[in-house]
DSSP file (Angstrom, degrees, kcal/mol; ACC not computed):
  #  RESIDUE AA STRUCTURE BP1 BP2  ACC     N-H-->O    O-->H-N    N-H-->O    O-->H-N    TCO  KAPPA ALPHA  PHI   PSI    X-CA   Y-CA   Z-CA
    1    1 A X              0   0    0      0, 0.0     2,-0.8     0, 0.0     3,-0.1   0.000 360.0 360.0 360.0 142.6  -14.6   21.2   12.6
    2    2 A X        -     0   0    0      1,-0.1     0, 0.0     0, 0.0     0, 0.0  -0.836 360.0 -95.5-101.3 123.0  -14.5   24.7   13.3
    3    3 A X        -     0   0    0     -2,-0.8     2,-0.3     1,-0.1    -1,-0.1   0.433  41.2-122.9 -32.9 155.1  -18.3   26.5   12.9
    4    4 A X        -     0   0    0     -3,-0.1     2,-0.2     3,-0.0    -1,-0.1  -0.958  26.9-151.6-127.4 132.0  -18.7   28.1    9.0
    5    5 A X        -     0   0    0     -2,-0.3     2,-1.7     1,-0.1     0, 0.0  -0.456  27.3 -95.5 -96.4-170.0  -19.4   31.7    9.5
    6    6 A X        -     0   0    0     -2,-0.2    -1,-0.1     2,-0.0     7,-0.1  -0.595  36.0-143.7-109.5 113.8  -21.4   33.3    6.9
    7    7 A X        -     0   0    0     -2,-1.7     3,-0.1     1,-0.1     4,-0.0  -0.113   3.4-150.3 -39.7 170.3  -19.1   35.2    4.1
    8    8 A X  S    S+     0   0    0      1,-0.1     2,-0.3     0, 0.0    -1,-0.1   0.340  76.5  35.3 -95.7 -23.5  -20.6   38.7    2.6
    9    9 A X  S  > S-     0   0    0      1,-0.2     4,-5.4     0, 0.0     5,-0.1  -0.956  81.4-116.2-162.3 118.2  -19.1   38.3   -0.3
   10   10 A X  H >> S+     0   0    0     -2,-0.3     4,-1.2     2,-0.2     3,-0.6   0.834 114.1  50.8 -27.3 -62.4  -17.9   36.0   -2.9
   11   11 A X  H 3> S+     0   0    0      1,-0.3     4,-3.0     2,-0.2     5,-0.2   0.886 104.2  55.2  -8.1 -83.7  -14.5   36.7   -2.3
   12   12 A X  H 3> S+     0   0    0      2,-0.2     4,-1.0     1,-0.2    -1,-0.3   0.654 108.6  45.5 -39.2 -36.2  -14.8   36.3    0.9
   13   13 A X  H XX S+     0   0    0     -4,-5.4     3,-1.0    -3,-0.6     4,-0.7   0.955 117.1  49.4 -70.8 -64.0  -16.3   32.5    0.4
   14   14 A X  H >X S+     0   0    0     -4,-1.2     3,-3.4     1,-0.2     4,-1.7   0.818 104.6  54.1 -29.9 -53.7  -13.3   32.0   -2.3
   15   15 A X  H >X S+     0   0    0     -4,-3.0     4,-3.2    -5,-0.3     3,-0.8   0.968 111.4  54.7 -65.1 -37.8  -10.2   33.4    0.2
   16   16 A X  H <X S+     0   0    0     -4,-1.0     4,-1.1    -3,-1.0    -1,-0.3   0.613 108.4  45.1 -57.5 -12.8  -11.8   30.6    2.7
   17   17 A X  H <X S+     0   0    0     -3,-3.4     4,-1.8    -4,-0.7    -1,-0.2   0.677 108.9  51.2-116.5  10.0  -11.4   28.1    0.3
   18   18 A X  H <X S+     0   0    0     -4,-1.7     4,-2.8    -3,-0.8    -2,-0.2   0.807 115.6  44.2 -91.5 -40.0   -8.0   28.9   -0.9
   19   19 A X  H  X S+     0   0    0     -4,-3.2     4,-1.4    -5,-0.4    -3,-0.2   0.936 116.4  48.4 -86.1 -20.0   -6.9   28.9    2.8
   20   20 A X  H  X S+     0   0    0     -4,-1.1     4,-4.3     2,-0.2    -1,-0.2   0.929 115.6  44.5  -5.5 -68.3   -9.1   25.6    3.2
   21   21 A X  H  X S+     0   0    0     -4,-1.8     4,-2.0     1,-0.2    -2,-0.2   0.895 112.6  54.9 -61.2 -39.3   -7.4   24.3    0.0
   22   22 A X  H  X S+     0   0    0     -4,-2.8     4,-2.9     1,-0.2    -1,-0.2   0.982 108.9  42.9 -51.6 -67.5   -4.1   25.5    1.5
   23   23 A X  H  X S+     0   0    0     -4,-1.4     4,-1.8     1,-0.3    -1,-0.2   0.844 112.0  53.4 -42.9 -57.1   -4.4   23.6    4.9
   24   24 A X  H >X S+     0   0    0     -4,-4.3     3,-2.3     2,-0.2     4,-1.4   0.982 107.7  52.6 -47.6 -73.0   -5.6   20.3    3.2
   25   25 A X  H 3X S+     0   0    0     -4,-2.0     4,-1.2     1,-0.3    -2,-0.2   0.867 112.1  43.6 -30.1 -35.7   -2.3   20.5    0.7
   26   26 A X  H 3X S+     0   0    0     -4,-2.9     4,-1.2     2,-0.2    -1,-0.3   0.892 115.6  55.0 -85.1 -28.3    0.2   20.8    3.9
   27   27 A X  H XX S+     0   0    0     -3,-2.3     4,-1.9    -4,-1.8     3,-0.6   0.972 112.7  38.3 -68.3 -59.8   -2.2   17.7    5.6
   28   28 A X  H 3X S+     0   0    0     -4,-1.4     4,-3.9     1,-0.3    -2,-0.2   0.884 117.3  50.7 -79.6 -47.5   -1.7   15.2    2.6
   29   29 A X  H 3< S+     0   0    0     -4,-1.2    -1,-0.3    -5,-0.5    -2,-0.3   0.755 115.5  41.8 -61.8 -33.9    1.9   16.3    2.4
   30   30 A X  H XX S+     0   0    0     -4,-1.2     3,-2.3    -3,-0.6     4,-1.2   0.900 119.3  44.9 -92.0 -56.0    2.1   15.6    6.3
   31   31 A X  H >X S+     0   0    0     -4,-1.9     4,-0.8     1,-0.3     3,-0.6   0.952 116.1  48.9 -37.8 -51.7   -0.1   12.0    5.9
   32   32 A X  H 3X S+     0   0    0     -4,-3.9     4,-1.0     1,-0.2    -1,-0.3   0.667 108.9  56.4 -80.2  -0.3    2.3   11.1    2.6
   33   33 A X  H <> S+     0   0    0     -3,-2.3     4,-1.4    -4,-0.2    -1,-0.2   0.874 110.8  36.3 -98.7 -15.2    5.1   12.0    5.0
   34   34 A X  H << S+     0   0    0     -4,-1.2    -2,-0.2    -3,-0.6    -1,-0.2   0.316 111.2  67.3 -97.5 -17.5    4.3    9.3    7.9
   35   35 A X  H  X S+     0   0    0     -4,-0.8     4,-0.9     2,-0.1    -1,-0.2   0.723  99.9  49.0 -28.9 -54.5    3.2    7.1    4.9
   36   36 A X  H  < S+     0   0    0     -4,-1.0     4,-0.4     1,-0.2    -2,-0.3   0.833 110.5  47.8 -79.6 -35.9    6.9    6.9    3.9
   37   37 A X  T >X S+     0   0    0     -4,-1.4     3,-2.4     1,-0.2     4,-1.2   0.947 104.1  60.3 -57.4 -41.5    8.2    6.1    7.3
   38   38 A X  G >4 S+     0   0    0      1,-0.3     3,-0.7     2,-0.2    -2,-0.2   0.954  97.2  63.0 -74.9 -24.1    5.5    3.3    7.7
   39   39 A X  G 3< S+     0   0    0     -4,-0.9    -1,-0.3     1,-0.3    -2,-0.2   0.525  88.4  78.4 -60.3 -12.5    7.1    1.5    4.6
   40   40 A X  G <4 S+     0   0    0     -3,-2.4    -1,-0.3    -4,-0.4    -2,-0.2   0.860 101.1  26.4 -15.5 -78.1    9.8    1.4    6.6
   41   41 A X  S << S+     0   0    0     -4,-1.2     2,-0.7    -3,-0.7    -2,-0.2   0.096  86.8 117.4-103.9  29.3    8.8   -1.4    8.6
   42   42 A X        -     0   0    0      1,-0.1    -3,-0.0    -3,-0.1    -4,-0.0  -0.843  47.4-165.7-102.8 130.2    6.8   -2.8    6.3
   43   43 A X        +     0   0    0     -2,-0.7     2,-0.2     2,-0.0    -1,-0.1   0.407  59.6  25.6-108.9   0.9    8.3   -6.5    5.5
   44   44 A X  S  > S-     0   0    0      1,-0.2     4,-1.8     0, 0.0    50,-0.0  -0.932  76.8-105.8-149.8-172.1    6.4   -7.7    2.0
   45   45 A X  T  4 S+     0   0    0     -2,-0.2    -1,-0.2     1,-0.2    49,-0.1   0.950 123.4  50.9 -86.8 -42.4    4.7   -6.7   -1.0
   46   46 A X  T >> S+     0   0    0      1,-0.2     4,-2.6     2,-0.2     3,-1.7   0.850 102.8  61.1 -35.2 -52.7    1.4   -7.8    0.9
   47   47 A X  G >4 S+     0   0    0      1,-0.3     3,-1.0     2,-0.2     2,-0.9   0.961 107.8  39.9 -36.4 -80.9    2.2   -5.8    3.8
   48   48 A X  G 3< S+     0   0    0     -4,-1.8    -1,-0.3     1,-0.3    -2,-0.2   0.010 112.7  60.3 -70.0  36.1    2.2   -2.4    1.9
   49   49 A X  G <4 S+     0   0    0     -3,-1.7    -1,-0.3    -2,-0.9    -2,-0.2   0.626  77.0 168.0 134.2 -99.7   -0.5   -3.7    0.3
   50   50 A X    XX  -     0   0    0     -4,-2.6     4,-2.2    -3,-1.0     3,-1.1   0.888  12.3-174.8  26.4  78.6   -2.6   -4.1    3.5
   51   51 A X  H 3> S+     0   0    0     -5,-0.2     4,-1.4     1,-0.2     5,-0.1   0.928  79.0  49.7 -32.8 -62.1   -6.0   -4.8    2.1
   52   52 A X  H 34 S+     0   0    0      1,-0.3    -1,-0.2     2,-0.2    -2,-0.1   0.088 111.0  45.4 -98.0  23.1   -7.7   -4.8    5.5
   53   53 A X  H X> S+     0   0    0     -3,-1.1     4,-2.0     3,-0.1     3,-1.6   0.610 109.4  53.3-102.2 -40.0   -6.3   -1.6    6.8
   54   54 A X  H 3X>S+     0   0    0     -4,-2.2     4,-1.7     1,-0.3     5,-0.5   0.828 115.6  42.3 -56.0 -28.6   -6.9    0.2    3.7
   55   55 A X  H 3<5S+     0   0    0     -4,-1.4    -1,-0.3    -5,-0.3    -3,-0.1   0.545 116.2  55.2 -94.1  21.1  -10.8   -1.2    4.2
   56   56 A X  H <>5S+     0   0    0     -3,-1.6     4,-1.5    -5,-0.1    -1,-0.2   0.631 101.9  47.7-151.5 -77.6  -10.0   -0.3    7.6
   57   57 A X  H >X5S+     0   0    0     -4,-2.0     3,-2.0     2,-0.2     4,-1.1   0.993 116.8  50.8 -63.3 -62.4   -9.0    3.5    7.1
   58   58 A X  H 3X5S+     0   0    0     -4,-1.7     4,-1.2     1,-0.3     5,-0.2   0.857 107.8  48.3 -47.6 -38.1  -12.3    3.7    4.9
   59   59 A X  H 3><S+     0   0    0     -5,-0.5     4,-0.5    -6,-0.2    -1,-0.3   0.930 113.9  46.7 -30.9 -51.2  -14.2    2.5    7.1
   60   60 A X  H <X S+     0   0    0     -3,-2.0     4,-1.3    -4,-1.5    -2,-0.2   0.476 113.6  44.8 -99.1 -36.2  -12.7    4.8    9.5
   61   61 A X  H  < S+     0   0    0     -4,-1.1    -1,-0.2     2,-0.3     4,-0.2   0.387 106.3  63.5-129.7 -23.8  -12.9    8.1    7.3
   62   62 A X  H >X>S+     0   0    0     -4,-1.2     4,-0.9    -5,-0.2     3,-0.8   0.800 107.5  44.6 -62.4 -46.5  -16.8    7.2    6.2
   63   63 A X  H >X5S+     0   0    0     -4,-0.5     3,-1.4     1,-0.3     4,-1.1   0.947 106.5  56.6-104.9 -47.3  -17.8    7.5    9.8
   64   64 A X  H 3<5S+     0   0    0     -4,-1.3    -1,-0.3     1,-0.2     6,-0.2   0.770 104.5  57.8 -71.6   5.6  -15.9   10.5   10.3
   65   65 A X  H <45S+     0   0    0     -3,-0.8     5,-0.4    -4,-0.2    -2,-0.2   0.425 108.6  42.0 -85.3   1.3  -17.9   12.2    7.4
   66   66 A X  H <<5S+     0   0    0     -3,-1.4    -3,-0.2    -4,-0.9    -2,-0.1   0.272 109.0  55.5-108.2   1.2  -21.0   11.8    8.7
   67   67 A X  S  <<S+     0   0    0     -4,-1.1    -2,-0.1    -5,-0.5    -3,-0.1   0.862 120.9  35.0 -77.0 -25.1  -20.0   12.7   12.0
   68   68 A X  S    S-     0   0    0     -5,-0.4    -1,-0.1    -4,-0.2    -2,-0.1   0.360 115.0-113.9-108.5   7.5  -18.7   16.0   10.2
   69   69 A X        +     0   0    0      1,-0.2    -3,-0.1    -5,-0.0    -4,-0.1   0.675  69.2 139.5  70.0  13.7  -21.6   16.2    7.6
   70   70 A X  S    S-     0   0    0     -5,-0.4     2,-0.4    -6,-0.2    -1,-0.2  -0.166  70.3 -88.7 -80.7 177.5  -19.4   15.6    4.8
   71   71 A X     >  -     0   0    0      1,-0.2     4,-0.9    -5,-0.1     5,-0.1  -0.766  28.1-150.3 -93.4 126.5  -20.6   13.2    1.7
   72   72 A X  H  > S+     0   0    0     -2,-0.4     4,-1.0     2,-0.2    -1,-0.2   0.914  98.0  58.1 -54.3 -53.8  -19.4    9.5    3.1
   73   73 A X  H  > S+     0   0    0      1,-0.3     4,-1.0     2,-0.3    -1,-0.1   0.596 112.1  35.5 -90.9 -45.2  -19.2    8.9   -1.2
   74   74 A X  H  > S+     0   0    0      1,-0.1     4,-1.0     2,-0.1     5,-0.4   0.707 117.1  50.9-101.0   4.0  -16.7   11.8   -1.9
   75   75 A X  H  X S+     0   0    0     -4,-0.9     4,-0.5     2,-0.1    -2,-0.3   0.757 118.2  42.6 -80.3 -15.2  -14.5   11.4    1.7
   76   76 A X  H  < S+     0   0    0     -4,-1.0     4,-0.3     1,-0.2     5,-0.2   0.962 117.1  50.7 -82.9 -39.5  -14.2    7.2    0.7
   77   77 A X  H  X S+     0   0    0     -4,-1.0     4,-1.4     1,-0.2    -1,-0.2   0.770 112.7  40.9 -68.2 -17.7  -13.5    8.3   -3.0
   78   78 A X  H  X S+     0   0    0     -4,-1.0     4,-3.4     1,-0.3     5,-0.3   0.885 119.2  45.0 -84.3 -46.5  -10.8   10.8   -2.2
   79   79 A X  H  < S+     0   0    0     -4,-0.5     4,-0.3    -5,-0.4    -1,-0.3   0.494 109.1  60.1 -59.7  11.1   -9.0    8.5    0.6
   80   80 A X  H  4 S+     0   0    0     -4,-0.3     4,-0.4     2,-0.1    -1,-0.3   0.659 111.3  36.3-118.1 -43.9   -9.4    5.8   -1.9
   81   81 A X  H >X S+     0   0    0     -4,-1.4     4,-1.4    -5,-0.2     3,-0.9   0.981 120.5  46.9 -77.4 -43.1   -7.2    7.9   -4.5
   82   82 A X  H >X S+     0   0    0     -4,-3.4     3,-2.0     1,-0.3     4,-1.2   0.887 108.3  52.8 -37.2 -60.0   -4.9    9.2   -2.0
   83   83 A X  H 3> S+     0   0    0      1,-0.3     4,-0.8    -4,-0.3     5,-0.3   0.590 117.1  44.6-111.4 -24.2   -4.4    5.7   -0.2
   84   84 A X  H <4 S+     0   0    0     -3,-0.9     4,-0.4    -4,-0.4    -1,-0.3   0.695 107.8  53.5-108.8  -4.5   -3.4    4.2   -3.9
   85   85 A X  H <X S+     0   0    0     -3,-2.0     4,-0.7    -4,-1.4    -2,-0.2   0.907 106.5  48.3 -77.9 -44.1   -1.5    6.7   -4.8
   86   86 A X  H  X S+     0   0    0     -4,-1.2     4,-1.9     2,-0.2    -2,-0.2   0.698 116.7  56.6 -63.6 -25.1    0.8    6.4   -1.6
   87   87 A X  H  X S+     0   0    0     -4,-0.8     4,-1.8    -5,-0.3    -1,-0.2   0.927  96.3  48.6 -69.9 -47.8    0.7    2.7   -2.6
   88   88 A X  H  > S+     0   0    0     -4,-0.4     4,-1.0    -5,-0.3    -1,-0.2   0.859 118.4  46.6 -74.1 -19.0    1.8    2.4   -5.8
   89   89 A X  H  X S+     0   0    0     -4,-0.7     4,-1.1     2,-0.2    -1,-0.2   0.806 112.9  58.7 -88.2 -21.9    5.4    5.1   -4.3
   90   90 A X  H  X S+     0   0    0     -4,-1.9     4,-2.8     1,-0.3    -2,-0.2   0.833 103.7  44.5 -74.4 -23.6    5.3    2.6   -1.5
   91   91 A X  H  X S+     0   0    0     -4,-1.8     4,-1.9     2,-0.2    -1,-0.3   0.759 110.9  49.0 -99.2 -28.4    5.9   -0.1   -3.8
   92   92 A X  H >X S+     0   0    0     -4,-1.0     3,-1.2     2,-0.2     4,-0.9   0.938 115.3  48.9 -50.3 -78.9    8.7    1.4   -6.0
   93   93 A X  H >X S+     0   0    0     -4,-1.1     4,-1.9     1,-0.3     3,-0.8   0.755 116.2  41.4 -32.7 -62.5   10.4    2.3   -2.6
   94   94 A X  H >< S+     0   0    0     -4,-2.8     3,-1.4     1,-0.2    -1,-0.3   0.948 116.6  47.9 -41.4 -59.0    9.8   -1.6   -1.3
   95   95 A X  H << S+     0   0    0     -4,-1.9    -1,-0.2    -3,-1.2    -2,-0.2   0.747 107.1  57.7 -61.2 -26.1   10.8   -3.0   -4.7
   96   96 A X  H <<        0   0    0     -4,-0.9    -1,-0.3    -3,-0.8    -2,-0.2   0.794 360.0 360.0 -43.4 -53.0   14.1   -0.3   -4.4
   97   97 A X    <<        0   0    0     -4,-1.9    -1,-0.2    -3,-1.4    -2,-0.2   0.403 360.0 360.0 -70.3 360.0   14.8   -2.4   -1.0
């Protein structure tokens, strides 16, 4: 994480969290794109599924928010909607196949 300076000015916190917001949007769009490849090789409806890599990735994604000082409770909850969201297009796409 790169050090948070201290803004002057509202603005100034807001234009940091629009290019924040920005950066995340192009990140989940890069995640969901490496999602669709791994459904590729994915060979059942259990597979893309994968209970125990999803508990895996939370796992995974708790301990890097308290390494980064973020709230364990909203990093599990957002990866928890992402990660079901990419499931449920993984599973058209599988059912497609």
């Amino acid at each position: 994480m790169e050090p948070i300076h201290a803004c002057e000015s509202l603005d100034e916190v807001r234009a940091n969290i629009d290019r924040i917001d920005a950066q995340l949007v192009d990140l989940i769009a890069e995640r969901g794109a490496y999602v669709t490849q791994a459904a590729q090789f994915k060979k059942s409806a259990d597979g893309v599924k994968a209970p125990a890599r999803v508990n895996a990735v939370i796992a995974k994604v708790r301990g890097l928010a308290e390494t980064s000082h973020a709230d364990p409770d909203l990093v599990e909850a957002v990866w928890r909607t992402m990660i079901e969201h990419f499931t449920k297009a993984e599973m058209k796409d599988f059912k497609r196949r």
